[in-house]
C-alpha positions in Angstrom: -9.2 -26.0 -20.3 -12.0 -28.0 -22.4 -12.0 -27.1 -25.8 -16.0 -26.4 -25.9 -14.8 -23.8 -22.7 -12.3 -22.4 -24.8 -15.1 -21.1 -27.8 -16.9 -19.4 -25.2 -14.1 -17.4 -24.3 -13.9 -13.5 -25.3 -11.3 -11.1 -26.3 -12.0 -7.9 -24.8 -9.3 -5.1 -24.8 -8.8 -4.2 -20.7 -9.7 -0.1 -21.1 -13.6 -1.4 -22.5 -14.0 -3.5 -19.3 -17.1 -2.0 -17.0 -16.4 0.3 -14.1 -14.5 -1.8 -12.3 -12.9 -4.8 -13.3 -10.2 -7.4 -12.2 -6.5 -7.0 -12.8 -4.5 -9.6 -15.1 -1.5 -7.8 -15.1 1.4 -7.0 -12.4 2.8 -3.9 -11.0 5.6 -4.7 -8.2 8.0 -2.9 -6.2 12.0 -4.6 -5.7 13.8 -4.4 -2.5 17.0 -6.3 -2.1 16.5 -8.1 -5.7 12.9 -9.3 -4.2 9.7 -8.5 -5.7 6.3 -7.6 -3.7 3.0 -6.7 -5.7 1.6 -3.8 -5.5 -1.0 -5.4 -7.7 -1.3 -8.7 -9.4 -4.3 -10.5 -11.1 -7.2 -11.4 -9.0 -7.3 -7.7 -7.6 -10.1 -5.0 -8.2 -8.8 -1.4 -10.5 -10.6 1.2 -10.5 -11.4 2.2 -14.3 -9.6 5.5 -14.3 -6.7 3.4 -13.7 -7.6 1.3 -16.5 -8.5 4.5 -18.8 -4.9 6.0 -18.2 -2.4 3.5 -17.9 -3.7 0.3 -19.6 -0.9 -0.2 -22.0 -2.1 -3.9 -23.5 -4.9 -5.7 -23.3 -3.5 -7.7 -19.7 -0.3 -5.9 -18.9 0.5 -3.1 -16.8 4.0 -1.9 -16.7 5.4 1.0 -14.9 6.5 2.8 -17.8 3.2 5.1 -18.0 2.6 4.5 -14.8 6.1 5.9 -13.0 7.6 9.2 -13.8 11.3 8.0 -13.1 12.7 11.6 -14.0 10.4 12.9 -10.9 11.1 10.2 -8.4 14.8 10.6 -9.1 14.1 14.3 -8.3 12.6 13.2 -5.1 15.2 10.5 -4.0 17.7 13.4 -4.4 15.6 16.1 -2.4 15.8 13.6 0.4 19.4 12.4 0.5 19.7 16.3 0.4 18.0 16.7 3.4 19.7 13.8 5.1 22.5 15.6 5.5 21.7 19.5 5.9 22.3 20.7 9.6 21.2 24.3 10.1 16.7 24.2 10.2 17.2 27.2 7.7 18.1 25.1 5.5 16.2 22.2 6.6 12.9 23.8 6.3 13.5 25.2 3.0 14.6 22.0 1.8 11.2 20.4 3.0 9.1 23.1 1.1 11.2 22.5 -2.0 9.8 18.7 -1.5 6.2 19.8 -1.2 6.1 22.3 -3.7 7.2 19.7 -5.8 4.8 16.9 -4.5 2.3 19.0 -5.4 3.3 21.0 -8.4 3.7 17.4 -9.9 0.3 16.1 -8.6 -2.1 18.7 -9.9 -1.4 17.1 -12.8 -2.5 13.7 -14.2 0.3 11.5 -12.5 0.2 8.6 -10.4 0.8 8.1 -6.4 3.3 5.4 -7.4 6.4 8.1 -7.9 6.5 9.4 -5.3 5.7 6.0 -2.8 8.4 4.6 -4.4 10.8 7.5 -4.0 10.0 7.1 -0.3 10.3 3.6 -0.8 13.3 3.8 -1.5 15.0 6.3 0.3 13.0 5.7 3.6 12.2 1.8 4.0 14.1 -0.7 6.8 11.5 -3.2 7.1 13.6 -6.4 6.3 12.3 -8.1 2.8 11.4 -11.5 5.5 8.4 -8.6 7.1 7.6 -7.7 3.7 7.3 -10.6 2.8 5.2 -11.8 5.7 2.7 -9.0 5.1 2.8 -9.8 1.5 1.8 -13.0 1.9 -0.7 -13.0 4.8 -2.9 -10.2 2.5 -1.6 -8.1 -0.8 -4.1 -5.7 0.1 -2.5 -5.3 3.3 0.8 -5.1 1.9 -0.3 -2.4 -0.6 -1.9 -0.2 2.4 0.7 -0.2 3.9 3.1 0.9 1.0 1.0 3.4 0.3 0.1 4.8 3.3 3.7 5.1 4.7 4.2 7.4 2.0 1.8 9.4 2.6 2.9 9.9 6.1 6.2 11.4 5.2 4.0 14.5 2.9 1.8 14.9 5.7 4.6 14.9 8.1 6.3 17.7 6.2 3.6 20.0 6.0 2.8 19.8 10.1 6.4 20.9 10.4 8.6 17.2 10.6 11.2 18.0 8.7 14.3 16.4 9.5 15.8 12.7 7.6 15.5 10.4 10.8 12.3 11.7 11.9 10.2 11.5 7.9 12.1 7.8 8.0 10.4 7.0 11.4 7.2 8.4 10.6 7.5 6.1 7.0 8.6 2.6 8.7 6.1 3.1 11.7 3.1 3.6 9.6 4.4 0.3 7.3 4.6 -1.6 10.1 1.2 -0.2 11.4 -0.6 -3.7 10.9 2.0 -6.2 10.9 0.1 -7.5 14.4 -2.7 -9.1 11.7 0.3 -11.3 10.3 -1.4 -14.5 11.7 -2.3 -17.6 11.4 -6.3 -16.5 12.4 -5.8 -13.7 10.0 -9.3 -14.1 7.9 -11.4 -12.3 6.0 -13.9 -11.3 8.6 -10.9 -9.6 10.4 -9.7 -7.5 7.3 -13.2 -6.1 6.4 -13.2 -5.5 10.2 -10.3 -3.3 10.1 -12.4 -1.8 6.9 -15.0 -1.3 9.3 -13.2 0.5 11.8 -11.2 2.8 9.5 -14.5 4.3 8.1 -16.6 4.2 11.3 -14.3 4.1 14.6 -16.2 1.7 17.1 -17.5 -0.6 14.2 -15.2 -3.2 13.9 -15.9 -5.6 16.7 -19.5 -5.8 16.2 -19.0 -6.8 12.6 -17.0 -9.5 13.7 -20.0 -10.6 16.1 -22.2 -10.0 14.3 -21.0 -12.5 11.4 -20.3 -15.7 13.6 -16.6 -14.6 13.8 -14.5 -17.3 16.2 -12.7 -16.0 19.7 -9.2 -16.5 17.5 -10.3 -14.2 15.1 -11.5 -11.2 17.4 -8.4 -11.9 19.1 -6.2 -11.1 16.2 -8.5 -7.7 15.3 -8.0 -6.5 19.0 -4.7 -7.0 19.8 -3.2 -6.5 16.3 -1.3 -3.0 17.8 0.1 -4.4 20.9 1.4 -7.2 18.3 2.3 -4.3 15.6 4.3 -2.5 18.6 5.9 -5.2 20.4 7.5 -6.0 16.5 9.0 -2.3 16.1 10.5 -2.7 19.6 11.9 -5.7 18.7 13.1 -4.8 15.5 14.7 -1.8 16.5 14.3 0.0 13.3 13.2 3.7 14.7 15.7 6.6 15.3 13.0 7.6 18.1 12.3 5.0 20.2 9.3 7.0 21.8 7.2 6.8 18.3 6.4 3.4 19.0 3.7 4.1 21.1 2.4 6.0 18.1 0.8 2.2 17.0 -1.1 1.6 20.3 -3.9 4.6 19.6 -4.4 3.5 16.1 -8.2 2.8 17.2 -8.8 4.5 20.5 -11.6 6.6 20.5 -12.5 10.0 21.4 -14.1 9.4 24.4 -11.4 6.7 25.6 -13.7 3.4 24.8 -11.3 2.0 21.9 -8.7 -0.5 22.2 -6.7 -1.6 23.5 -5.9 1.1 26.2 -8.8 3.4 26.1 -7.4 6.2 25.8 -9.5 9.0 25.1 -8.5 10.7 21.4 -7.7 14.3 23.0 -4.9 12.5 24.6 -3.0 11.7 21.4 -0.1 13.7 20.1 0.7 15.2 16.4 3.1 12.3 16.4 0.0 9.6 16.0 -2.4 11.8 14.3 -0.2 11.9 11.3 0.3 8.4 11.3 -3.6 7.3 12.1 -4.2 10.3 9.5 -2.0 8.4 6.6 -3.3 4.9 6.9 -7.1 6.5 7.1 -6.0 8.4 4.0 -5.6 4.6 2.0 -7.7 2.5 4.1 -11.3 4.0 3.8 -11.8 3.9 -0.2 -12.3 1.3 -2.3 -11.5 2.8 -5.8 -8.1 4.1 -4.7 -9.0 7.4 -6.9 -6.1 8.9 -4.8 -4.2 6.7 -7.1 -4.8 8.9 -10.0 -6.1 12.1 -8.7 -3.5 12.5 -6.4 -4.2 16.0 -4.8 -7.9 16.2 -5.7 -7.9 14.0 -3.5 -5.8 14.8 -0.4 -8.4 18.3 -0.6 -11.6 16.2 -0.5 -10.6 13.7 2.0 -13.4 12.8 4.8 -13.5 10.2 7.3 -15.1 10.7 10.2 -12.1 10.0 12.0 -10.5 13.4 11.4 -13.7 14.8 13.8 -11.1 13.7 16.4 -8.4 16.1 17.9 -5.6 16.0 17.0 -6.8 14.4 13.8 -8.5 17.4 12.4 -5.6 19.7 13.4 -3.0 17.5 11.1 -5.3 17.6 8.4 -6.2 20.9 8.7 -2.6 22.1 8.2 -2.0 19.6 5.4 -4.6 21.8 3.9 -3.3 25.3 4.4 -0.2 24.0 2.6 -2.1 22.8 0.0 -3.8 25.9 -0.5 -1.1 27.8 0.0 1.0 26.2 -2.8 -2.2 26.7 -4.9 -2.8 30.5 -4.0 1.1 30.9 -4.8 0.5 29.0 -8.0 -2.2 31.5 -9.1 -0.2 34.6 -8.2 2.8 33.4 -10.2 0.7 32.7 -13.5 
């Protein structure tokens, strides 16, 4: 850098930028000695983020970020359940988890805990996929991190409770987009897929409508036939029959999504709750779930959840959340 550059630079601590500022710092996850960003500089934070856990004036570390003392308690809730047989048990094992989920989210703590306790007690996706999604788009990468995780809370509370089925639900809905690892990946086709999470139908005619090429509305259509033919392949699910799950990830309610138009009403719990997860990260662009965790998970709208089954799997994530709340109140 030119020295007459350099005098026109300007110290600023990170917590007095403006609302929303650019990240110079790194926050990664390790799996098999390999990191992958969760965020790295170059990517938008929301201030809140920068208000709570901006330690220095560029780095973030997980230190007041991570509550390792509650993911631990997590991690050993789930190898707990991994091997309880009677549903008795099974079930009360699963409200234990909730009631801690959201015991320890009504307060100021961030999402990270608790994806990374699911991280790593659930993840099989083979560091080479990470790394593909990675590297193709952080953003996707840290979607899908995040909304995997989510789909194992919301599994729980519409009654999934055993091991093999939370770590199906958690490696489908990672693998979700991996059909938009290619070469025509482009920005046009990620703000599409922004497009379509927030307004179901949308999508397509963004791509038209901004000169996008045939390769590129290729890629955006047949990104879940790609996503499924990958989890066949890989082999990674205890039930097979999930798979499918990624194949209504856009259809619509009255069957005129892709790519089998199948109308909405068709689709089981098993997809709502993973269409319901990746809606939960996909539509915002602050990630304020990030720090206001259950806040939330309670205000959530999209008008994707207008759809049966979608509503009814967010509907009962709500009773539970209610219900822990109401059983909060009594107990103080």
């Amino acid at each position: 850098m030119a020295e007459e550059q350099k005098k026109n630079l300007i110290q600023m601590p990170i917590k007095d930028f403006a609302k929303k500022i650019i990240c110079d710092g790194h926050l990664y996850v390790t799996y098999n000695s390999r990191k992958f960003y969760v965020m790295r500089p170059g990517i938008f934070v929301d201030s809140e983020f920068i208000k709570k856990y901006a330690v220095s004036n560029q780095v973030f570390e997980f230190e007041p970020v991570v509550s390792f003392e509650v993911k631990e308690k997590f991690k050993n809730f789930f190898k707990e359940l991994r091997f309880l047989k009677q549903e008795k048990q099974i079930r009360e094992k699963c409200e234990e988890i909730i009631r801690l989920f959201f015991d320890f989210y009504s307060g100021d703590n961030h999402f990270l805990t608790f994806a990374l306790a699911c991280y790593e007690e659930f993840c099989l996706v083979s560091p080479d996929t990470q790394e593909k999604i990675h590297e193709v788009d952080l953003y996707l990468f840290r979607k899908s991190f995040y909304a995997s995780a989510f789909s194992v809370i919301i599994a729980m509370a519409n009654n999934f409770f055993h091991h093999s089925m939370l770590k199906d639900f958690y490696n489908l809905t990672f693998c979700l987009d991996i059909g938009l690892c290619d070469k025509n990946y482009s920005y046009y086709v990620a703000v599409a897929c922004n497009y379509e999470n927030q307004k179901p139908g949308t999508g397509l005619a963004y791509l038209e409508s901004n000169g996008a090429s045939a390769l590129e509305k290729r890629v955006f259509l047949n990104h879940p036939e790609k996503s499924y033919e990958f989890i066949i392949q890989s082999n990674i699910l205890s039930y097979s029959e999930l798979a499918e799950t990624i194949l209504y990830q856009h259809e619509l309610s009255d069957g005129s999504g892709f790519p089998r138009g199948i109308p909405k009403s068709q689709v089981s719990n098993w997809e709502a709750v993973t269409i319901l997860s990746e809606s939960m990260v996909e539509i915002i662009k602050a990630y304020h779930f990030e720090t206001s965790v259950v806040e939330y998970m309670k205000q959530f709208k999209n008008s994707k959840i207008t759809d049966l089954p979608i509503a009814r799997v967010y509907k009962k994530l709500k009773l539970v959340m209610d219900y822990i709340c109401s059983q909060r109140e009594v107990a103080s």
